[in-house]
Biopython code that builds the backbone (N, CA, C, O; Angstrom):
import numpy as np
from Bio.PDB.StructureBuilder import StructureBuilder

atoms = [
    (1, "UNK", "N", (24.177, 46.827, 89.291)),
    (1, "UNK", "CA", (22.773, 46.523, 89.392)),
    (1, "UNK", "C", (22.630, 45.079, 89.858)),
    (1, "UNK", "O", (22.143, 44.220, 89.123)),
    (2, "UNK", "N", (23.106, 44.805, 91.216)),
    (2, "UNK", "CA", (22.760, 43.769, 91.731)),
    (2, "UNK", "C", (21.109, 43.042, 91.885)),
    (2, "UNK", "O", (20.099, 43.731, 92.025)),
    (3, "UNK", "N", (21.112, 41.932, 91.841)),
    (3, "UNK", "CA", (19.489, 41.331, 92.285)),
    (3, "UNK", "C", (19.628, 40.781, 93.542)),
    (3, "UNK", "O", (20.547, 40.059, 93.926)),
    (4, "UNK", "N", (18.479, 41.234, 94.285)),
    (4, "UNK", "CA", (18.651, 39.969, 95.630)),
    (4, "UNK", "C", (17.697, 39.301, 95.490)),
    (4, "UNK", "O", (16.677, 39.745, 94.962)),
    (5, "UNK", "N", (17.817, 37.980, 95.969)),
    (5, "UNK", "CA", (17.171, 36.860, 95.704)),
    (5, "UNK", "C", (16.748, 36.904, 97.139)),
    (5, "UNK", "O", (17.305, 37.300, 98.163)),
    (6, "UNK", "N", (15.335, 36.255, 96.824)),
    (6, "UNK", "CA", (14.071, 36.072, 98.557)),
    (6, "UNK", "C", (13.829, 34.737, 98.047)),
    (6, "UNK", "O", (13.392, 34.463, 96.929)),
    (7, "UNK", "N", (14.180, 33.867, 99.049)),
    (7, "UNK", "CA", (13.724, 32.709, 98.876)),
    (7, "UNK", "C", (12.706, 32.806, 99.623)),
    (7, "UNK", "O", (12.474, 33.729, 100.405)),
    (8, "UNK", "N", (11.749, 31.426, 99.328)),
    (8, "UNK", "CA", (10.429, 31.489, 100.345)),
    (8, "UNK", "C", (10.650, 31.161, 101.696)),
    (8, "UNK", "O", (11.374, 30.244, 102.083)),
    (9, "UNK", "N", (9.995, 31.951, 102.417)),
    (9, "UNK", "CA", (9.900, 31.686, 103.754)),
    (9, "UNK", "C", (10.010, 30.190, 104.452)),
    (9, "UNK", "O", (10.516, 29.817, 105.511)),
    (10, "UNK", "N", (9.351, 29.539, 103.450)),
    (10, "UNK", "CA", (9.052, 27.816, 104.385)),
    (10, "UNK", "C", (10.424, 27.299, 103.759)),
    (10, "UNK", "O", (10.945, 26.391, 104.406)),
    (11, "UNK", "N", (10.924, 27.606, 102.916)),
    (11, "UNK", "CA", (12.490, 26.779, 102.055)),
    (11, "UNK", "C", (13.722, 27.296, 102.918)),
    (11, "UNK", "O", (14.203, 28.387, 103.226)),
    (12, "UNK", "N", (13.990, 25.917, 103.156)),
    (12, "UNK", "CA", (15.557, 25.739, 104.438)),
    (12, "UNK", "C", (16.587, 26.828, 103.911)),
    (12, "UNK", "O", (16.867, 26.198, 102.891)),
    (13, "UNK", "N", (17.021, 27.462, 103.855)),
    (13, "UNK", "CA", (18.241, 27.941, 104.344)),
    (13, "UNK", "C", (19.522, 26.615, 103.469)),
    (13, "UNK", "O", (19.635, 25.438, 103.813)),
    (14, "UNK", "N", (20.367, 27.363, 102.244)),
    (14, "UNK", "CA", (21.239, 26.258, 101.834)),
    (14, "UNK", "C", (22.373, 26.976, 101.758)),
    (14, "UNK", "O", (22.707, 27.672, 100.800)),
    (15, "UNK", "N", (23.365, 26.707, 103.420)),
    (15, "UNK", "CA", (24.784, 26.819, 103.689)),
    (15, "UNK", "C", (25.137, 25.630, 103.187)),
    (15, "UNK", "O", (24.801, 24.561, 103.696)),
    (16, "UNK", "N", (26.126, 25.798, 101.733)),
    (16, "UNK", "CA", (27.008, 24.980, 101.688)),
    (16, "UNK", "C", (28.294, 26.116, 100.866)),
    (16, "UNK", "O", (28.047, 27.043, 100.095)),
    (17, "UNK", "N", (29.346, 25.753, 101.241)),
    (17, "UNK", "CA", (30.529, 26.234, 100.239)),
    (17, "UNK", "C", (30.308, 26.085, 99.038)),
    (17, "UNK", "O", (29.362, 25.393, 98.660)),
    (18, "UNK", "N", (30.990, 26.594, 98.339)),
    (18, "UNK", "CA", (30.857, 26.305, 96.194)),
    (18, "UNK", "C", (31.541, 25.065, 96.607)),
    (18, "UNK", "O", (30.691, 24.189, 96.454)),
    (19, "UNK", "N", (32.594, 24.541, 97.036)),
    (19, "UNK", "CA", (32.906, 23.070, 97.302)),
    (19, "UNK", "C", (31.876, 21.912, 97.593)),
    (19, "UNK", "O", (31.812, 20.877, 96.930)),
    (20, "UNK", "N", (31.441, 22.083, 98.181)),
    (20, "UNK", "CA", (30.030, 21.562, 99.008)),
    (20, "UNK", "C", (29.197, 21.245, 98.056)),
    (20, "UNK", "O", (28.848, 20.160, 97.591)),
    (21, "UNK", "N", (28.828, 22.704, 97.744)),
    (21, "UNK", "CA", (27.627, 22.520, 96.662)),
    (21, "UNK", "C", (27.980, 22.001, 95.302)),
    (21, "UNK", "O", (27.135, 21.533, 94.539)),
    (22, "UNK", "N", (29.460, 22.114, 94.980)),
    (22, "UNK", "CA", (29.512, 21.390, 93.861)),
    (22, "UNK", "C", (29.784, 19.777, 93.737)),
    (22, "UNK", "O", (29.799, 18.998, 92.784)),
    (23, "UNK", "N", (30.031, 19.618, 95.403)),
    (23, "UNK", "CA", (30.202, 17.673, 95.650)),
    (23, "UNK", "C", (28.615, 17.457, 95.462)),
    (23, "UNK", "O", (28.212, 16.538, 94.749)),
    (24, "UNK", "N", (27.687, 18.368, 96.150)),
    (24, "UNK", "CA", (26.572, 17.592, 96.041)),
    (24, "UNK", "C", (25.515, 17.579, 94.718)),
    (24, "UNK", "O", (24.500, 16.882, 94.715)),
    (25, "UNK", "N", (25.923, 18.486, 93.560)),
    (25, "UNK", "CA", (25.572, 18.327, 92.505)),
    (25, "UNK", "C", (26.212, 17.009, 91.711)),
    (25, "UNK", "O", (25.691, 16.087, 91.083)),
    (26, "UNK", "N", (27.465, 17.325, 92.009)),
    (26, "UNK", "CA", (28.271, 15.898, 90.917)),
    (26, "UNK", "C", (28.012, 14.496, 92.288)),
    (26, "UNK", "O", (28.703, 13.525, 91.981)),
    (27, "UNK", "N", (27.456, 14.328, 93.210)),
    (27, "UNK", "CA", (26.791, 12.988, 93.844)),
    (27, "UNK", "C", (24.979, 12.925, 93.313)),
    (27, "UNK", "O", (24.277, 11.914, 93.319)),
    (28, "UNK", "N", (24.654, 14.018, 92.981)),
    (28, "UNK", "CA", (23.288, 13.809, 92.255)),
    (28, "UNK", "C", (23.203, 13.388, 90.636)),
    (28, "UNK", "O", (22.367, 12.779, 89.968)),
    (29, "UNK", "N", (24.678, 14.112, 90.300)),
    (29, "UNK", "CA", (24.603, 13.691, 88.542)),
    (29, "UNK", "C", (25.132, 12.052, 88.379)),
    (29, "UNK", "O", (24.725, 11.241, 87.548)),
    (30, "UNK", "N", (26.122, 11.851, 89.394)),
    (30, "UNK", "CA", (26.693, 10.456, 89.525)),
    (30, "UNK", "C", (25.160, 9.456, 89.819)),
    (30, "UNK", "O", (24.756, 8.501, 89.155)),
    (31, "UNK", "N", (24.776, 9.854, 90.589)),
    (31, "UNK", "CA", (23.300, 8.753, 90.982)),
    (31, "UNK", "C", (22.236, 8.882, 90.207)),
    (31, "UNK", "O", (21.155, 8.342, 90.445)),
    (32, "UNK", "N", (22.526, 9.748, 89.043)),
    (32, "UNK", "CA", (20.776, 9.541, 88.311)),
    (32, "UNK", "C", (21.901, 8.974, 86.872)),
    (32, "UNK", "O", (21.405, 8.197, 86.055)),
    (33, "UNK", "N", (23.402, 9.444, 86.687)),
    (33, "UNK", "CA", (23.483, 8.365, 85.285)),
    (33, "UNK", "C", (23.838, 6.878, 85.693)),
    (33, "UNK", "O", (23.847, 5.961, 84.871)),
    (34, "UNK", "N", (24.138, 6.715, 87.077)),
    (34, "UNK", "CA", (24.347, 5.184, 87.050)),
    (34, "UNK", "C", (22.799, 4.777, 87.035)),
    (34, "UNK", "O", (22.776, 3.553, 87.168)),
    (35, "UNK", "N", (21.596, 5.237, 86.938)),
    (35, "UNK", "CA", (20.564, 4.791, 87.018)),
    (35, "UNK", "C", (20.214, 4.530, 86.088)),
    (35, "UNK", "O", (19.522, 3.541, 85.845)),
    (36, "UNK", "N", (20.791, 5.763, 84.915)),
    (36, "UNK", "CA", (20.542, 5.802, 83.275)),
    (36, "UNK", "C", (21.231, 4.618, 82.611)),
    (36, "UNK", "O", (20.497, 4.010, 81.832)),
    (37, "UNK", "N", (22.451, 4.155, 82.734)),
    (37, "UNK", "CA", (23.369, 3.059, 82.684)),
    (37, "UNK", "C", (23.043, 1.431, 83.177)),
    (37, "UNK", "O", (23.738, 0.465, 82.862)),
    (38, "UNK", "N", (22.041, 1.397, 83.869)),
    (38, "UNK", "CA", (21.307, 0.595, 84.469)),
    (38, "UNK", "C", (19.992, 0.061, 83.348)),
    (38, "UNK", "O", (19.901, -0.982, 82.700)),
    (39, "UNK", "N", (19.226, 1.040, 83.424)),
    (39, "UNK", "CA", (18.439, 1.297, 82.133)),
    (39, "UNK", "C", (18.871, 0.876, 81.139)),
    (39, "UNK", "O", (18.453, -0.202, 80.715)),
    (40, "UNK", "N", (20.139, 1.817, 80.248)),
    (40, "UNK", "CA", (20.694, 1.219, 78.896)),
    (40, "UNK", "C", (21.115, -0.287, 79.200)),
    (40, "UNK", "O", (20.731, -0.887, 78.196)),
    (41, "UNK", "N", (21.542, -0.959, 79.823)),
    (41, "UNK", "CA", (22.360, -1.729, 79.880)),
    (41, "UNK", "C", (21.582, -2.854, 79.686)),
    (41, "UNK", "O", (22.020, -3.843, 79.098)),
    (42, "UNK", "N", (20.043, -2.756, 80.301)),
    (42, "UNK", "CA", (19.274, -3.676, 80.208)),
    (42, "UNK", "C", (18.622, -3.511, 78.928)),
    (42, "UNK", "O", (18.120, -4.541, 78.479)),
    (43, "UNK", "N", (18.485, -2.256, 78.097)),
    (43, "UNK", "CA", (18.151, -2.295, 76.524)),
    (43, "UNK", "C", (19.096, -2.620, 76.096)),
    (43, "UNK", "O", (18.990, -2.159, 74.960)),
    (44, "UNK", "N", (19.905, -3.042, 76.127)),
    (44, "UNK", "CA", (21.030, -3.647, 75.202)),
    (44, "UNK", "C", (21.255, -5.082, 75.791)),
    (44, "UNK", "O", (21.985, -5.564, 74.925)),
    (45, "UNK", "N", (21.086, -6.003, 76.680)),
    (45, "UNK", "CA", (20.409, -6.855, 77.006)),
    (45, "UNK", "C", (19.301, -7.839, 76.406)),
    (45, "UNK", "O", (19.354, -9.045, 76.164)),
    (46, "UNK", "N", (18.148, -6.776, 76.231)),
    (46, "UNK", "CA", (16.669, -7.361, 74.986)),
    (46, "UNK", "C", (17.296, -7.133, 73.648)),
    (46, "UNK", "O", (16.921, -8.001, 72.860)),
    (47, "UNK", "N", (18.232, -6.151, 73.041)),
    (47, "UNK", "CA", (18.442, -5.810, 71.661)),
    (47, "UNK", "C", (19.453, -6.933, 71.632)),
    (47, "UNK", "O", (19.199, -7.733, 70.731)),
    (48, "UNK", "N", (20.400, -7.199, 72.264)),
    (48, "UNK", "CA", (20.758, -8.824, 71.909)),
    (48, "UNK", "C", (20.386, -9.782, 72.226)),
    (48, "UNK", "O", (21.291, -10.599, 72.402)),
    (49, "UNK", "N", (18.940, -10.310, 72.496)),
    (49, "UNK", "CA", (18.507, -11.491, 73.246)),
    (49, "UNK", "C", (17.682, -11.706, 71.752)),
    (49, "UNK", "O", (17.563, -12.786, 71.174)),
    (50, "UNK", "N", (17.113, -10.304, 71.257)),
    (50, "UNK", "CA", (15.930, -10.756, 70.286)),
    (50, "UNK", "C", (17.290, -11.093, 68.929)),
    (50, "UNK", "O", (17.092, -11.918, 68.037)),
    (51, "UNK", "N", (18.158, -10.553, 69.005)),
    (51, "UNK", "CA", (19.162, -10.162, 67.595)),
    (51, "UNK", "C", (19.617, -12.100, 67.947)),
    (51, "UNK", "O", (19.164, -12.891, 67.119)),
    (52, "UNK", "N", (20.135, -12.463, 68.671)),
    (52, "UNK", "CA", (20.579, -13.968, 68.911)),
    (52, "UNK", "C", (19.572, -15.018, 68.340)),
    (52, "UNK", "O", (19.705, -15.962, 67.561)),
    (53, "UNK", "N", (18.488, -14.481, 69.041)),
    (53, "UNK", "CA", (17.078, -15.625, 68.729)),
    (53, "UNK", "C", (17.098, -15.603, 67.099)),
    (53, "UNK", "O", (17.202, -16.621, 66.416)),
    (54, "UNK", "N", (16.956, -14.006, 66.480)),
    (54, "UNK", "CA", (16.524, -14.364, 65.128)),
    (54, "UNK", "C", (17.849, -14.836, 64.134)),
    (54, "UNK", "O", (17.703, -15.438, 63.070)),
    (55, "UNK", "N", (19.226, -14.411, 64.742)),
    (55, "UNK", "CA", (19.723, -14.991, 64.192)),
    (55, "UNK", "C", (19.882, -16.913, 64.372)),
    (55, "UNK", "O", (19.858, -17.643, 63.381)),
    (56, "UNK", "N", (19.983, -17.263, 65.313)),
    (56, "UNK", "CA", (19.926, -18.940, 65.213)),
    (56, "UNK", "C", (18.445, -19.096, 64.341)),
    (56, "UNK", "O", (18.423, -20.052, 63.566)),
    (57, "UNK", "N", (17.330, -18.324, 64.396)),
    (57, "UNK", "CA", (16.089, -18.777, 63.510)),
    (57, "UNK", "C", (16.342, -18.531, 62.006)),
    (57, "UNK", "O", (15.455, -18.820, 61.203)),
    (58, "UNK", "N", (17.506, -18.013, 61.596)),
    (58, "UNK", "CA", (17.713, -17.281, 59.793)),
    (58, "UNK", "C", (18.643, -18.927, 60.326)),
    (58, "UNK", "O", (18.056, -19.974, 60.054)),
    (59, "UNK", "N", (19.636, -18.996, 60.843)),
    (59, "UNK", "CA", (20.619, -20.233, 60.612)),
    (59, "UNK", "C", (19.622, -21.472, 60.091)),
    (59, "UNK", "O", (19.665, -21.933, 58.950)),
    (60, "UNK", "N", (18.797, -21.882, 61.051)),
    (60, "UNK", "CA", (18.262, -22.707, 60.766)),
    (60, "UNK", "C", (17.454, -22.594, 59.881)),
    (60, "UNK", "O", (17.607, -23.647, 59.263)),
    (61, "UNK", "N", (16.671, -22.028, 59.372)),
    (61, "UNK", "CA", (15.990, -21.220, 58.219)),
    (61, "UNK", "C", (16.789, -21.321, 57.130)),
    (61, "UNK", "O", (16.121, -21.777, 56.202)),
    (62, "UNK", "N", (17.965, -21.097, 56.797)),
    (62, "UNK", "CA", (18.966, -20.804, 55.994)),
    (62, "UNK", "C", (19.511, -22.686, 55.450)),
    (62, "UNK", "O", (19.850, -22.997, 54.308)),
    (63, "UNK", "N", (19.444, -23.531, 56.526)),
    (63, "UNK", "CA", (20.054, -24.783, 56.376)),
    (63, "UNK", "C", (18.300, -25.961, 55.976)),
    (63, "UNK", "O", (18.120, -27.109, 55.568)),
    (64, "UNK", "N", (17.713, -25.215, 56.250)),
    (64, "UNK", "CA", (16.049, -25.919, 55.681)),
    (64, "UNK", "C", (15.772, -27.517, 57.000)),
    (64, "UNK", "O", (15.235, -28.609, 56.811)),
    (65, "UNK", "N", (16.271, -27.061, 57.941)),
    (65, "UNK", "CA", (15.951, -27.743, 59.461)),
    (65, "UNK", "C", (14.321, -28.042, 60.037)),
    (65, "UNK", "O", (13.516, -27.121, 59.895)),
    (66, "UNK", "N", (14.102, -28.651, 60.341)),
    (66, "UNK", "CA", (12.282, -28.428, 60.500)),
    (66, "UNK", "C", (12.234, -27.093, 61.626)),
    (66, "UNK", "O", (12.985, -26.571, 62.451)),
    (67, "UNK", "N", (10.875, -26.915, 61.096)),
    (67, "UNK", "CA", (10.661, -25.802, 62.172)),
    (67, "UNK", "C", (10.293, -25.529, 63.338)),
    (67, "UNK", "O", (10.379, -24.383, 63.779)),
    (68, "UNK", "N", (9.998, -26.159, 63.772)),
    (68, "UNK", "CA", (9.817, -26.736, 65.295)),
    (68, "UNK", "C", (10.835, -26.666, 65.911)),
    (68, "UNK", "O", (10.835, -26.077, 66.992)),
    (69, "UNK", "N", (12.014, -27.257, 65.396)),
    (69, "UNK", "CA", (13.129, -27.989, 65.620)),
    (69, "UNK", "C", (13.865, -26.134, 65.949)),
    (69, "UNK", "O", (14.080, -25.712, 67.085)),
    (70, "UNK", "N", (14.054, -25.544, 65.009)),
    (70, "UNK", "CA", (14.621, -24.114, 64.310)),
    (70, "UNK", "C", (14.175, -23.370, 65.719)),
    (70, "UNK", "O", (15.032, -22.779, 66.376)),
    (71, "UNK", "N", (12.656, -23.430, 66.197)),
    (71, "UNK", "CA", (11.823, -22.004, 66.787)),
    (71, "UNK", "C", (12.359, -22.920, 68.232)),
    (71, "UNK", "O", (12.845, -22.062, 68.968)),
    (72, "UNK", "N", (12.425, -23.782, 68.667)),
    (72, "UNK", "CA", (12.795, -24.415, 69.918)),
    (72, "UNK", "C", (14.275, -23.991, 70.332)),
    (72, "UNK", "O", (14.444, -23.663, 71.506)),
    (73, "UNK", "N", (15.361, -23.973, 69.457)),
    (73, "UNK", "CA", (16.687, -23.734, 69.165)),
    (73, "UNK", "C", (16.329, -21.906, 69.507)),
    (73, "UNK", "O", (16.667, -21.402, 70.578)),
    (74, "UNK", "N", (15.719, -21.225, 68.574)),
    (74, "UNK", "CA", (15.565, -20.332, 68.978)),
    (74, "UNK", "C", (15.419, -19.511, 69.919)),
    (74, "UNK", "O", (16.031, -18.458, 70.095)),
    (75, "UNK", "N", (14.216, -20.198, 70.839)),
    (75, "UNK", "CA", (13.453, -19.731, 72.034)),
    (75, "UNK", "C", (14.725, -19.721, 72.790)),
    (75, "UNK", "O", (15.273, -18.709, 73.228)),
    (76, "UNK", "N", (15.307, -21.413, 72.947)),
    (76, "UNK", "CA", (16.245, -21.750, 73.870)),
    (76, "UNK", "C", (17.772, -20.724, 74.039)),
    (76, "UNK", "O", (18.462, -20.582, 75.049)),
    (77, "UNK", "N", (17.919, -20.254, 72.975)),
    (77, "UNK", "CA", (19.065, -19.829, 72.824)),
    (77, "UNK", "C", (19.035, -18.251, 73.124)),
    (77, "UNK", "O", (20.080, -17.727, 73.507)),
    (78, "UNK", "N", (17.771, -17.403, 72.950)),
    (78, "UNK", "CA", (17.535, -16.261, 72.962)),
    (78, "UNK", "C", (17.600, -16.184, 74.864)),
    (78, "UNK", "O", (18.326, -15.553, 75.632)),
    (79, "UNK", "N", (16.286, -17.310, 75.113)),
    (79, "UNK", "CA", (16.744, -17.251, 76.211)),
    (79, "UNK", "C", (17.603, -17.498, 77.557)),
    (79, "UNK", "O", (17.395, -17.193, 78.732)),
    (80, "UNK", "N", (18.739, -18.231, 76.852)),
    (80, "UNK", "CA", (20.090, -18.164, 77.632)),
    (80, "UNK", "C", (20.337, -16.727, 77.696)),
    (80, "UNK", "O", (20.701, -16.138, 78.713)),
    (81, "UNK", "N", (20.093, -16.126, 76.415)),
    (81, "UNK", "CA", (21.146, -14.965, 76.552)),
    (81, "UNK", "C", (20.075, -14.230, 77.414)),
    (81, "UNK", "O", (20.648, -13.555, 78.269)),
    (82, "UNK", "N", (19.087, -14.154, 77.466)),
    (82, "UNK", "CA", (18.352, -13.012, 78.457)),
    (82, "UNK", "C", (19.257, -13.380, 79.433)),
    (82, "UNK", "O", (20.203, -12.643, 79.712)),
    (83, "UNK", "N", (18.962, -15.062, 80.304)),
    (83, "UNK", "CA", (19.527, -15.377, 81.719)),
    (83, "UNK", "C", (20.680, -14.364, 81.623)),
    (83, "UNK", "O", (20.562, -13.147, 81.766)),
    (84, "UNK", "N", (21.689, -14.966, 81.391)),
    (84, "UNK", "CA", (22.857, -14.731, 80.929)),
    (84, "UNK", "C", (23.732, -12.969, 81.445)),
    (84, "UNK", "O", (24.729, -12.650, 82.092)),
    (85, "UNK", "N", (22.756, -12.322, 80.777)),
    (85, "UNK", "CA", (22.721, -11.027, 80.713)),
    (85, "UNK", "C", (21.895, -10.621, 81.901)),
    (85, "UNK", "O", (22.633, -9.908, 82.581)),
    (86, "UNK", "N", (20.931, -10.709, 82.376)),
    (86, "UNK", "CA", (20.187, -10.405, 83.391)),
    (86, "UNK", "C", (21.140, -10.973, 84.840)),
    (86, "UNK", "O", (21.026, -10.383, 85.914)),
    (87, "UNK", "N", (21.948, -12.030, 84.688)),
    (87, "UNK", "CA", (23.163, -12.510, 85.411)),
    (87, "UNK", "C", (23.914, -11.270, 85.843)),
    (87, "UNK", "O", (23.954, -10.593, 86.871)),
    (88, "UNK", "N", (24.606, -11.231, 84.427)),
    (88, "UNK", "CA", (25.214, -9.872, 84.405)),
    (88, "UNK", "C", (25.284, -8.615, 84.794)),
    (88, "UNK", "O", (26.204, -7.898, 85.187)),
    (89, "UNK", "N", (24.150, -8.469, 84.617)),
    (89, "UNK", "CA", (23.557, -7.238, 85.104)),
    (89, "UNK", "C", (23.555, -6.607, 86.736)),
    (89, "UNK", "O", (23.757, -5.473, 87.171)),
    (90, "UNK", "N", (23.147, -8.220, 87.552)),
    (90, "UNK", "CA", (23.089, -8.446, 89.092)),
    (90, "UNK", "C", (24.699, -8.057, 89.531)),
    (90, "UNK", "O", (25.172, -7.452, 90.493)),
    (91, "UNK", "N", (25.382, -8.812, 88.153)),
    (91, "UNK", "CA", (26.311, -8.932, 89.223)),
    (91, "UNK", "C", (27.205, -8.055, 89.064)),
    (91, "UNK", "O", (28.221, -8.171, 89.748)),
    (92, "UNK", "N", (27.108, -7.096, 88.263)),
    (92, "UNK", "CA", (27.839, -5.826, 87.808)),
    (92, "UNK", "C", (26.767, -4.506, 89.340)),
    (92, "UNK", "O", (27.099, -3.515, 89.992)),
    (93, "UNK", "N", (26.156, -4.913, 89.280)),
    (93, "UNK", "CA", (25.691, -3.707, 89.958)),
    (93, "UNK", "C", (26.132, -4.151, 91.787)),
    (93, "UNK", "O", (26.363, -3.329, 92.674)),
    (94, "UNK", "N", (26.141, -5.573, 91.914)),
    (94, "UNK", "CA", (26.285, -5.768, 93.164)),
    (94, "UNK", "C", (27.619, -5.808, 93.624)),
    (94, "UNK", "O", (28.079, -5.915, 94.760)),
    (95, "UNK", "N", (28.137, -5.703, 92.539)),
    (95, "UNK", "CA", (29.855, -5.382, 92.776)),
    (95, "UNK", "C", (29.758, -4.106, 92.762)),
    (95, "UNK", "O", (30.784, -3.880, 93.404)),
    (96, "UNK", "N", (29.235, -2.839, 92.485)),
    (96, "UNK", "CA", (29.320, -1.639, 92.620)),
    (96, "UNK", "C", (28.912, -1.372, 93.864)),
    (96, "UNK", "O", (29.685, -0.748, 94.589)),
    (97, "UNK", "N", (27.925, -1.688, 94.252)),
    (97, "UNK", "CA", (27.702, -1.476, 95.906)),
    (97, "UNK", "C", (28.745, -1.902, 96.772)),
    (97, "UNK", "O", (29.266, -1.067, 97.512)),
    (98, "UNK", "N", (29.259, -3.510, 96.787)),
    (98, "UNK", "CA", (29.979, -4.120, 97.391)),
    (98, "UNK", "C", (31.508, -2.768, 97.202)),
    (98, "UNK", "O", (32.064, -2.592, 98.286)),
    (99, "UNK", "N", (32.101, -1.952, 96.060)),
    (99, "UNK", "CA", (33.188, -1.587, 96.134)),
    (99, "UNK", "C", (32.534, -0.347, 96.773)),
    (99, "UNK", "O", (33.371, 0.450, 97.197)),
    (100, "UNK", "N", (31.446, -0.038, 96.922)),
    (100, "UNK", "CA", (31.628, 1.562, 97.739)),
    (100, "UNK", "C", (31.395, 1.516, 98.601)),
    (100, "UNK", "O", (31.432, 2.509, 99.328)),
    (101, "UNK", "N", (30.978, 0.198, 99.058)),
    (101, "UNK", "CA", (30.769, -0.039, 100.905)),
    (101, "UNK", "C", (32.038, 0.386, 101.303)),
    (101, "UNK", "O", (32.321, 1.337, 102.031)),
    (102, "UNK", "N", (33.044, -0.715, 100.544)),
    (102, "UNK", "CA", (34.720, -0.606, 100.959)),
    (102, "UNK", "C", (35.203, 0.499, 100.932)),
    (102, "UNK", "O", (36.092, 0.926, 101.669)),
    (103, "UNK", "N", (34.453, 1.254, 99.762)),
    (103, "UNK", "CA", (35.530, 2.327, 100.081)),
    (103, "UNK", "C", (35.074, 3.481, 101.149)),
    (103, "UNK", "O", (35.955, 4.196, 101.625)),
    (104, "UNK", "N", (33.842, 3.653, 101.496)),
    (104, "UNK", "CA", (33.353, 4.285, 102.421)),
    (104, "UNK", "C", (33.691, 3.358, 103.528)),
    (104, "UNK", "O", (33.576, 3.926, 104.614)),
    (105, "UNK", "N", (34.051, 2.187, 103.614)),
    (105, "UNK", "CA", (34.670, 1.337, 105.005)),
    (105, "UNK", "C", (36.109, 2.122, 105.384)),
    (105, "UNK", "O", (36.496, 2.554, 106.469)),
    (106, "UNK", "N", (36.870, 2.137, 103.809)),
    (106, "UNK", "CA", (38.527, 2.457, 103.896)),
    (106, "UNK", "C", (38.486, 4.149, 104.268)),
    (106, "UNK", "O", (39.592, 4.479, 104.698)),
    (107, "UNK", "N", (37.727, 5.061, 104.232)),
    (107, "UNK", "CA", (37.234, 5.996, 104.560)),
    (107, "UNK", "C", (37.135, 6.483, 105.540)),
    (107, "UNK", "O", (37.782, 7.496, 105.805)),
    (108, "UNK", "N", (36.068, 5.769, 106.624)),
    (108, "UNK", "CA", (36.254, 5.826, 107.723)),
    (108, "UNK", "C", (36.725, 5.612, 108.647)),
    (108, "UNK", "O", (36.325, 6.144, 109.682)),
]
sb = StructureBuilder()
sb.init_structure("model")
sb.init_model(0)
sb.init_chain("A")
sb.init_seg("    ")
for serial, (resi, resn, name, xyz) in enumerate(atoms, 1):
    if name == "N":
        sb.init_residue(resn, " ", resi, " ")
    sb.init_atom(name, np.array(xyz, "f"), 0.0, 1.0, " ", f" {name:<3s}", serial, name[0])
structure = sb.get_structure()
């Protein structure tokens, strides 16, 4: 009891091999989790930028420092680590492009 499948009239026609079609599923799953990874990477980024800040603000808090003094230390330090990480971030991804240029260079 076979089914035949009717695709719609206006929808292309999809010749590919099970090879084919399974490169171009695992190049669609590869490009939406490096996107997801991109995403996390930058929530984990803010979850240690705010976790840094409040910890130097308990340090100083903890040693009875003025507070001014404490929330300045704070700001400053939280936001190194944003830079820092947002650094990171550039330069992790621009090395991923940069290695698949090459290897689609060594490729061809």
């Amino acid at each position: 009891m076979g089914r035949s499948h009717l695709s719609h009239p206006d929808q292309l026609p999809l010749e590919l091999s099970a090879d084919g079609l399974e490169r171009e599923i695992e190049a669609r799953v590869a490009a939406r989790c490096e996107a997801e990874s991109v995403r996390w990477k930058f929530r984990l980024v803010a979850i240690e930028t705010v976790m840094m800040g409040a910890l130097v603000a308990a340090a100083g808090i903890a040693l009875d420092q003025p507070g001014m003094m404490v929330a300045r230390a704070a700001i400053l330090v939280a936001a190194s680590c944003f830079a820092s990480g947002l650094l990171l971030l550039g330069l992790s991804a621009w090395s991923a492009r940069l290695l698949t240029r090459f290897k689609r260079w060594r490729a061809s």
